[in-house]
C-alpha positions as CSV (number, residue, x, y, z in Angstrom):
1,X,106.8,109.8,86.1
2,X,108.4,107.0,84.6
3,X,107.9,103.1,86.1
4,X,109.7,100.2,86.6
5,X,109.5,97.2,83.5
6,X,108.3,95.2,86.5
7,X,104.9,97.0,86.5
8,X,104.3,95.9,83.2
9,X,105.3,92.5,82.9
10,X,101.8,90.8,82.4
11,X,102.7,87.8,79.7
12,X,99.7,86.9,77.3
13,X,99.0,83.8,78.6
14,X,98.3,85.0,82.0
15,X,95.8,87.2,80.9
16,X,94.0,85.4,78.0
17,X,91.3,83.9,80.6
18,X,87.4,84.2,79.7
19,X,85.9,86.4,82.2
20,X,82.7,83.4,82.0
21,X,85.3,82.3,84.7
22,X,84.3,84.6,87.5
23,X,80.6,82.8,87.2
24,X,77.9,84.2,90.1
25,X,80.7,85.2,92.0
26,X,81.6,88.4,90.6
27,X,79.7,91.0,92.8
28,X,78.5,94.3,92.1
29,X,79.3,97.4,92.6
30,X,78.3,99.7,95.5
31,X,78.9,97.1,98.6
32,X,80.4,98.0,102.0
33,X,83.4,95.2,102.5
34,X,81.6,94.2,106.1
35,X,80.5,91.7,104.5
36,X,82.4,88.7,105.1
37,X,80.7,86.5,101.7
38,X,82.0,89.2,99.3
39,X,85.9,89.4,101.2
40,X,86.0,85.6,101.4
41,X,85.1,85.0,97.5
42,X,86.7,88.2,96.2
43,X,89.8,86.6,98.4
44,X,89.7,83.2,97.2
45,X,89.8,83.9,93.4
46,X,92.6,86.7,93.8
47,X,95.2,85.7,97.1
48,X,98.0,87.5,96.3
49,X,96.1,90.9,95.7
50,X,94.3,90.1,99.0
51,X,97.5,89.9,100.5
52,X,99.4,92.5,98.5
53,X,95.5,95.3,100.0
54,X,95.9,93.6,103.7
55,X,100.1,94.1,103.9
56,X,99.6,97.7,102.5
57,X,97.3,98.8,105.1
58,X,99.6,97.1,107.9
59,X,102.5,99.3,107.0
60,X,100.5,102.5,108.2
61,X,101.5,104.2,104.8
62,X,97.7,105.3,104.1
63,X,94.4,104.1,106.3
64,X,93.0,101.9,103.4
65,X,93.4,100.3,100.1
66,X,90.4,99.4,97.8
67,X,91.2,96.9,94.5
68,X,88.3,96.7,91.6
69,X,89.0,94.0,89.1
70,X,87.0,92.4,86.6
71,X,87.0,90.5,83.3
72,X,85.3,92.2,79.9
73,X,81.8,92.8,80.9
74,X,81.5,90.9,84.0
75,X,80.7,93.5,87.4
76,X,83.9,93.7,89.3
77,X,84.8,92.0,92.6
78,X,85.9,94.5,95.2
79,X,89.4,93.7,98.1
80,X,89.7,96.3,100.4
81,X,91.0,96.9,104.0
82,X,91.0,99.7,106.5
83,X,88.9,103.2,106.9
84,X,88.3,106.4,105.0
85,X,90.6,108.1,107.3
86,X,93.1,107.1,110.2
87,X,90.1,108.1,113.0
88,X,86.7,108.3,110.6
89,X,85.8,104.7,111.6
90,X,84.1,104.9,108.5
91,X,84.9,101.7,106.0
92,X,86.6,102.2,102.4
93,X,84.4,100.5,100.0
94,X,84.0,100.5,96.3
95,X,82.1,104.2,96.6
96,X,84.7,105.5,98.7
97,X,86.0,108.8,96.1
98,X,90.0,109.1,96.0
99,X,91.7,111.6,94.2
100,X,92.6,110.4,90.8
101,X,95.0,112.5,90.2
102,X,97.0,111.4,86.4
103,X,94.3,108.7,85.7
104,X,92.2,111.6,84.7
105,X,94.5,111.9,81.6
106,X,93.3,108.4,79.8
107,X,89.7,109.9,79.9
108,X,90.7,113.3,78.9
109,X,92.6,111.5,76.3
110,X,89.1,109.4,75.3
111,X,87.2,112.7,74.7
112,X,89.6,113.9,71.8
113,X,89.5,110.7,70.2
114,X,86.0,111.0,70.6
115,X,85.9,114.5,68.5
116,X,88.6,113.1,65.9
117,X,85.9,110.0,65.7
118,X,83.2,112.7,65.0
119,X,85.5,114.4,62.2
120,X,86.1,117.3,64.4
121,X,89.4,116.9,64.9
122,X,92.5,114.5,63.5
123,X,95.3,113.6,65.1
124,X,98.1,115.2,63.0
125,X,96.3,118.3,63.1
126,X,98.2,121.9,64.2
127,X,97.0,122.6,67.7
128,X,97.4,126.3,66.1
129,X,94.6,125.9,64.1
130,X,92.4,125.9,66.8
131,X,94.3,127.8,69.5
132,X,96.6,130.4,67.3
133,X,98.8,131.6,70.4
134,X,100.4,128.0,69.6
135,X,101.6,129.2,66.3
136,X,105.0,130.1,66.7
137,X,106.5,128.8,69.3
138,X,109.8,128.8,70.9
139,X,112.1,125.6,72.1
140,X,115.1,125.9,74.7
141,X,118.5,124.9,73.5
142,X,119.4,123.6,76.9
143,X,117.1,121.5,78.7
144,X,115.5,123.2,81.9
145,X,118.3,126.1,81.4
146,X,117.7,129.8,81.9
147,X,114.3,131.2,79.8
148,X,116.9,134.0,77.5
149,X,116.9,134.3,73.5
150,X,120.6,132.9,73.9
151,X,118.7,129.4,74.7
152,X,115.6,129.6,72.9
153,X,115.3,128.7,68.9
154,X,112.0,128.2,67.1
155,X,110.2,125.4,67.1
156,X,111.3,123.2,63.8
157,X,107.1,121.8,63.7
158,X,104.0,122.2,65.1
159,X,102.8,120.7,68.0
160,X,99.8,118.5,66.9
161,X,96.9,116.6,68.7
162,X,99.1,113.3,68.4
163,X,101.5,115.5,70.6
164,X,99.4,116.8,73.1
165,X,98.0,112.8,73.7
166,X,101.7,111.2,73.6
167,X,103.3,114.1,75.9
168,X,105.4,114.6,73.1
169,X,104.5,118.3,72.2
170,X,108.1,119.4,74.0
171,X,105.7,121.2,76.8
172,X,106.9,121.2,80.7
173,X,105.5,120.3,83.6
174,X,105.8,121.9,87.6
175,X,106.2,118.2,89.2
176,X,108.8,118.0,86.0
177,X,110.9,120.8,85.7
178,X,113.4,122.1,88.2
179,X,114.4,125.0,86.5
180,X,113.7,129.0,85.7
181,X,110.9,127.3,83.8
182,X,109.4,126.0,86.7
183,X,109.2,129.4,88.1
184,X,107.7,130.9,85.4
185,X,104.9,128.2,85.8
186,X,104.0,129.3,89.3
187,X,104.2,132.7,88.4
188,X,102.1,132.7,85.5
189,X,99.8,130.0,86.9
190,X,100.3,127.4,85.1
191,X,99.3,124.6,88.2
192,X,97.6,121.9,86.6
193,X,96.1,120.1,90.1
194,X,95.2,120.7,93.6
195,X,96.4,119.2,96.4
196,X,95.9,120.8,99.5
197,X,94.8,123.9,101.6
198,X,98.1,123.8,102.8
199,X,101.4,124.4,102.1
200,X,103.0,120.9,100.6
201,X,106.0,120.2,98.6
202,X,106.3,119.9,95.0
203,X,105.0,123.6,93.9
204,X,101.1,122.4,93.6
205,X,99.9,125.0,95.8
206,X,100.9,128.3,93.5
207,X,97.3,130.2,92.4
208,X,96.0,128.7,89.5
209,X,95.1,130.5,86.2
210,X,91.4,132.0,86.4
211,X,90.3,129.5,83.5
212,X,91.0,126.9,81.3
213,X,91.3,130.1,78.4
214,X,93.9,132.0,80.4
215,X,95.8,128.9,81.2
216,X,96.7,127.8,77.7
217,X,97.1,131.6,76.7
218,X,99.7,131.8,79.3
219,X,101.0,127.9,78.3
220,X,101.2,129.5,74.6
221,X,103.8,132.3,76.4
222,X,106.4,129.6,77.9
223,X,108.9,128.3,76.2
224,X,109.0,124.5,75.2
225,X,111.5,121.8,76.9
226,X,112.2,119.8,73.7
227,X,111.4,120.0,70.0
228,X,108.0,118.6,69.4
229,X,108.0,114.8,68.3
230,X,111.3,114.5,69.6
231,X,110.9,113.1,72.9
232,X,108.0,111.6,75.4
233,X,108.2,114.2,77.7
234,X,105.6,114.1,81.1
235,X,104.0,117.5,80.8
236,X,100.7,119.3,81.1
237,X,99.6,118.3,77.3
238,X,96.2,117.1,78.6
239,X,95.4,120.2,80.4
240,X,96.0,122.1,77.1
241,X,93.4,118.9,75.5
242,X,91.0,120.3,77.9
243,X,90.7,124.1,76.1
244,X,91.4,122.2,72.5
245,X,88.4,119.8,73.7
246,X,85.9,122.6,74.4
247,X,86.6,124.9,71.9
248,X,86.1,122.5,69.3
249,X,83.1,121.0,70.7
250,X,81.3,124.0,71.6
251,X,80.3,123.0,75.1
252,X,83.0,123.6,78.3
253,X,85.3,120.8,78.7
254,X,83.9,119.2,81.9
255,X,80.6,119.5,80.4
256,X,82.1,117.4,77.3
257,X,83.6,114.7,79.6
258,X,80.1,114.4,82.0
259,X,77.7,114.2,78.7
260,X,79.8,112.0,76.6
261,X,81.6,109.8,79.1
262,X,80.3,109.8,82.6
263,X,77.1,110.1,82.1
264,X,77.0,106.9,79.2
265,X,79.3,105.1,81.3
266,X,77.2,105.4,84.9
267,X,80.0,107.0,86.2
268,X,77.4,108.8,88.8
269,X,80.5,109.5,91.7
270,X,83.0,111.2,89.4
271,X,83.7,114.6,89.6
272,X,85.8,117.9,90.1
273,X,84.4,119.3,92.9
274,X,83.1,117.0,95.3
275,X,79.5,117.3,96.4
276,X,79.4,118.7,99.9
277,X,76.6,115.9,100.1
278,X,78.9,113.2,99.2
279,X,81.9,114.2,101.2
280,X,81.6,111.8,104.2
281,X,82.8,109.3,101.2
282,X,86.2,111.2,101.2
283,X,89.2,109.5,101.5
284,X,91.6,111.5,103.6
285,X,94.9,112.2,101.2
286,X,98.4,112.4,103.2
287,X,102.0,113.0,102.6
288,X,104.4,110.5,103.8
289,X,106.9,112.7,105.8
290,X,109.8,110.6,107.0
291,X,108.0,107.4,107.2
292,X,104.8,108.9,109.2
293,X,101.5,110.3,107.2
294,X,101.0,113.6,107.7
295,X,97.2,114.5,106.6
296,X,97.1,117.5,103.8
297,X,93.6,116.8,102.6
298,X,90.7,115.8,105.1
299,X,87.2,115.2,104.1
300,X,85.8,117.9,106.0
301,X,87.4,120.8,105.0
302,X,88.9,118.9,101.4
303,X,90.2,121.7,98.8
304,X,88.1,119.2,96.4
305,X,84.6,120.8,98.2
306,X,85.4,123.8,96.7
307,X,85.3,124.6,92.6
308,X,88.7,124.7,91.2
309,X,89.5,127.7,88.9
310,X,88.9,125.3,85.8
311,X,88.5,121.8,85.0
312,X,92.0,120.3,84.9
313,X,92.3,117.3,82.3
314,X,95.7,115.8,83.5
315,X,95.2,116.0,87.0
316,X,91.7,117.0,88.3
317,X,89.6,114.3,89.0
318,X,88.1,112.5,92.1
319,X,86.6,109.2,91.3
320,X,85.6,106.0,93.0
321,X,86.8,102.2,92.9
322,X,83.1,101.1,91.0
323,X,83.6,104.5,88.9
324,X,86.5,104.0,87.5
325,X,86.3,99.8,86.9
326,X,83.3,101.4,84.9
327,X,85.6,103.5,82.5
328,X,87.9,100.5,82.1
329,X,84.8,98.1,81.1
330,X,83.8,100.6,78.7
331,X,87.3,99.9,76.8
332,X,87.7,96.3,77.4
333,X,84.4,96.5,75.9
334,X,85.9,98.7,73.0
335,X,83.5,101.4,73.7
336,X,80.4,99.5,74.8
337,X,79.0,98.6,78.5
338,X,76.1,97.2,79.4
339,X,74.8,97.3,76.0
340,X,75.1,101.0,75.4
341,X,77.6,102.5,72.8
342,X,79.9,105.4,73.9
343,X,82.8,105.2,71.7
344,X,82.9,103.3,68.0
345,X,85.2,99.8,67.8
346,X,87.4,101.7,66.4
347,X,88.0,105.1,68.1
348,X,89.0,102.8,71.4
349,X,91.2,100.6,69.0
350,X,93.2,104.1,68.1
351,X,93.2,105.5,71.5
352,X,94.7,102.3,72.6
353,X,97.5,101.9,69.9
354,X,100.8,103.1,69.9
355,X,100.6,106.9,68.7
356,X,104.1,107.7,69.0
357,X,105.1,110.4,66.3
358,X,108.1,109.1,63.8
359,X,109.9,112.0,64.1
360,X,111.2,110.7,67.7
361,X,114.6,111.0,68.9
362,X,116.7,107.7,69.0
363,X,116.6,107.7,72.6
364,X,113.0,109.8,72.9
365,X,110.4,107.1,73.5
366,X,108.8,106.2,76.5
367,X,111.1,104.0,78.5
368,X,111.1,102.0,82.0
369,X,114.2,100.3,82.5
370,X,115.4,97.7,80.0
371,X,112.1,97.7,78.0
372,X,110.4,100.5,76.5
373,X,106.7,101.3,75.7
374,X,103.7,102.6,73.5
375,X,101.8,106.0,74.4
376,X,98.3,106.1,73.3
377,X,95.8,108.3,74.5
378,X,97.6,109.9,77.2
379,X,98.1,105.8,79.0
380,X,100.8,103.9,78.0
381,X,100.4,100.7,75.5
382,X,101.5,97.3,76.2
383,X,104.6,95.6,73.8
384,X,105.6,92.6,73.2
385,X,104.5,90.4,76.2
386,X,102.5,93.3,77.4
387,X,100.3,93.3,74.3
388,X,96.7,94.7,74.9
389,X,97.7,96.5,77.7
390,X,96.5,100.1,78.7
391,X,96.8,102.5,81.6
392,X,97.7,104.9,84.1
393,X,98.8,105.7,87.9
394,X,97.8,108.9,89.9
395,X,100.3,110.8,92.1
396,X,98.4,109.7,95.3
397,X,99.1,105.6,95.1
398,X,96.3,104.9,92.7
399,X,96.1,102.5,89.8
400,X,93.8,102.0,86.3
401,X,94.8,99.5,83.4
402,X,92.9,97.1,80.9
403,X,94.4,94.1,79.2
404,X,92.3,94.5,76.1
405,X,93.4,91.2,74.7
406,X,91.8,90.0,77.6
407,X,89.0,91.9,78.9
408,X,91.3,92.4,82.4
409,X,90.3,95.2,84.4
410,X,92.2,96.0,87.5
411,X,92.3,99.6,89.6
412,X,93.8,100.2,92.7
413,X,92.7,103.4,95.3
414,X,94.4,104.0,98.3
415,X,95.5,107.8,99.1
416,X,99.0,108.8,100.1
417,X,102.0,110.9,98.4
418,X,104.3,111.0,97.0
419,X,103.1,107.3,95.0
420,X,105.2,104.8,96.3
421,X,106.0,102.9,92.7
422,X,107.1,100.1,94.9
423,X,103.2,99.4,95.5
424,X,102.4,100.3,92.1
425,X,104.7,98.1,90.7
426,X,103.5,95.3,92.8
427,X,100.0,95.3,91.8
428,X,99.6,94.9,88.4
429,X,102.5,91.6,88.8
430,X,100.1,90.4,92.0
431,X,97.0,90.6,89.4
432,X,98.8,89.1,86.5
433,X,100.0,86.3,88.8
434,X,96.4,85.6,90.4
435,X,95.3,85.3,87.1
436,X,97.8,83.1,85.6
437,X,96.7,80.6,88.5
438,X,93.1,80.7,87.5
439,X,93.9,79.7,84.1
440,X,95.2,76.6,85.4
């Protein structure tokens, strides 16, 4: 996906507020929003985010909307209006779990810079070297055209880790490509998410490959969509940073991301497969269908109940508002929360840089508009005005970025598709103008 310049336009001085600010108001995580003391002081300090949750709900595109947001190592105050579902009765809080969706990519992103901090990996490293399929690949002439040797030449470089993290490794992507490439995804199943029991637009539903192995053997079989390091390219990168991830570290790659991020980080509500214990916390997921929301994913009978054929790392995760405010402390911390040490200074420092190749195409970068952007560990990086900034949406309305120059942590979970980037433009420039008026 690419988003509107307007998403990003936080200006330093907005955001360079001490988070000492927030005081004894600042609440904790975990707290239903029945209670009127929390709503009324989360309220006051942020107004236009209050209003921005409250109008959303209103408009009947999803049943609720839950905002975390936070300064450095402060707990997070909690907005949030409506239910779990349209007819659950049951209130969205801050342990409500939504489907993540694309914000699973920053942390899959965080556990290879992890394993290049550990020496196990570098960033301009062949991703043959550990997978060999990857050796020789192929690149189609024309863009999306038919998969023939008239349109396919060889690759003129390896893709590398930097690649995989920047979406600059030339690979597709189903919700991407329209093409005879897009076929040959679904046929060889190459889905990286699930959606739905049912049958919903957008080619998500196609049978998955068996495991993470057999997906990137069958990835290393396509053909690529651009030469890599020409051009920021969305694409299923992470997913392949999943196998690289677990063969390298020995362990599989959801075991990697529980033992060296959730469970340092607290994030207790995060998972792949939803716990059939925890699934009265569900947020119901719907498809806007000519303005009405049509359900595709209920709590009861959720496709996320089930285990999925592998651990997707672009697309896989269900999470919670508290959860995720938890992995964005842990940056705006630079790998440290609560006193305990996940990643080094530095390792966060890279992740969060601009790791664009400089063998990009004039016109390859990541773009929105008028202004164009950093790519970092598989979130985009704030320029310019936007300095410090780091993040990424999900295909279902949600939200997660960190200023880092200013410790600002602000998510957004609501549940509804396709993301209207209307709404996700609008919060980030609500939470950048609420906290311009604190600083005055």
């Amino acid at each position: 996906m690419v988003w509107s310049a307007a998403q990003f336009d936080v200006s330093r001085r907005s955001l360079l507020r001490s988070g000492a600010m927030l005081g004894a108001g600042a609440l904790a995580g975990g707290l239903p929003f029945g209670q009127a003391a929390m709503a009324q002081d989360a309220s006051a300090q942020w107004p236009r985010v209050a209003r921005l949750v409250s109008d959303f709900v209103a408009s009947g595109r999803s049943p609720n909307a839950v905002a975390a947001l936070g300064w450095g190592q402060n707990p997070p105050q909690y907005l949030g209006q409506g239910d779990t579902t349209f007819t659950s009765g049951v209130r969205a809080n801050a342990a409500s779990l939504y489907r993540i969706y694309s914000m699973t990519k920053p942390i899959t992103g965080m556990a290879a810079i992890m394993l290049i901090d550990d020496g196990l990996l570098s960033l301009d490293q062949p991703v043959a070297e550990i997978l060999p399929a990857f050796a020789e690949m192929k690149v189609q002439k024309v863009y999306d055209g038919p998969i023939t040797e008239d349109n396919l030449e060889p690759a003129v470089r390896p893709i590398t880790i930097r690649h995989l993290l920047t979406h600059t490794a030339g690979l597709g992507y189903s919700i991407v490509q329209q093409g005879p490439l897009a076929k040959a995804y679904a046929e060889n199943g190459l889905n990286p998410a699930q959606v739905s029991r049912l049958e919903v637009p957008g080619g998500l539903n196609t049978p998955p490959a068996a495991s993470l192995e057999a997906f990137a053997d069958g990835l290393a079989r396509m053909p690529l969509v651009y030469q890599p390091g020409t051009h920021w390219s969305y694409s299923v990168g992470l997913d392949l940073l999943g196998r690289v991830i677990e063969v390298v570290s020995g362990v599989s790659f959801d075991s990697f991301l529980q033992e060296r991020i959730f469970d340092p980080c607290d994030m207790s509500s995060t998972w792949f497969r939803v716990p059939e214990s925890e699934k009265a916390r569900l947020s119901a997921n719907y498809f806007v269908l000519d303005g009405q929301p049509m359900p595709i994913d209920l709590p009861d009978s959720s496709v996320y109940l089930s285990q999925p054929a592998f651990p997707f790392g672009g697309a896989g995760l269900v999470s919670s508002p508290r959860d995720y405010d938890r992995f964005l402390m842990m940056l705006a911390g630079f790998g440290e929360i609560e006193g305990r040490r996940v990643m080094s200074e530095p390792a966060v420092r890279l992740a969060t840089s601009n790791l664009m190749p400089d063998t990009l195409a004039p016109d390859g970068g990541f773009s929105s508009g008028d202004r164009a952007f950093g790519f970092g560990a598989a979130g985009l990086v704030g320029i310019g005005e936007a300095e410090g900034l780091f993040g990424w949406f999900g295909a279902a309305g949600t939200a997660g970025l960190v200023n880092l120059k200013a410790g600002l942590r602000q998510t957004f979970m609501t549940q509804y598709m396709p993301a209207d980037m209307e709404m996700q433009n609008a919060f980030p420039q609500a939470v950048a103008a609420d906290a311009a008026a604190l600083e005055r």
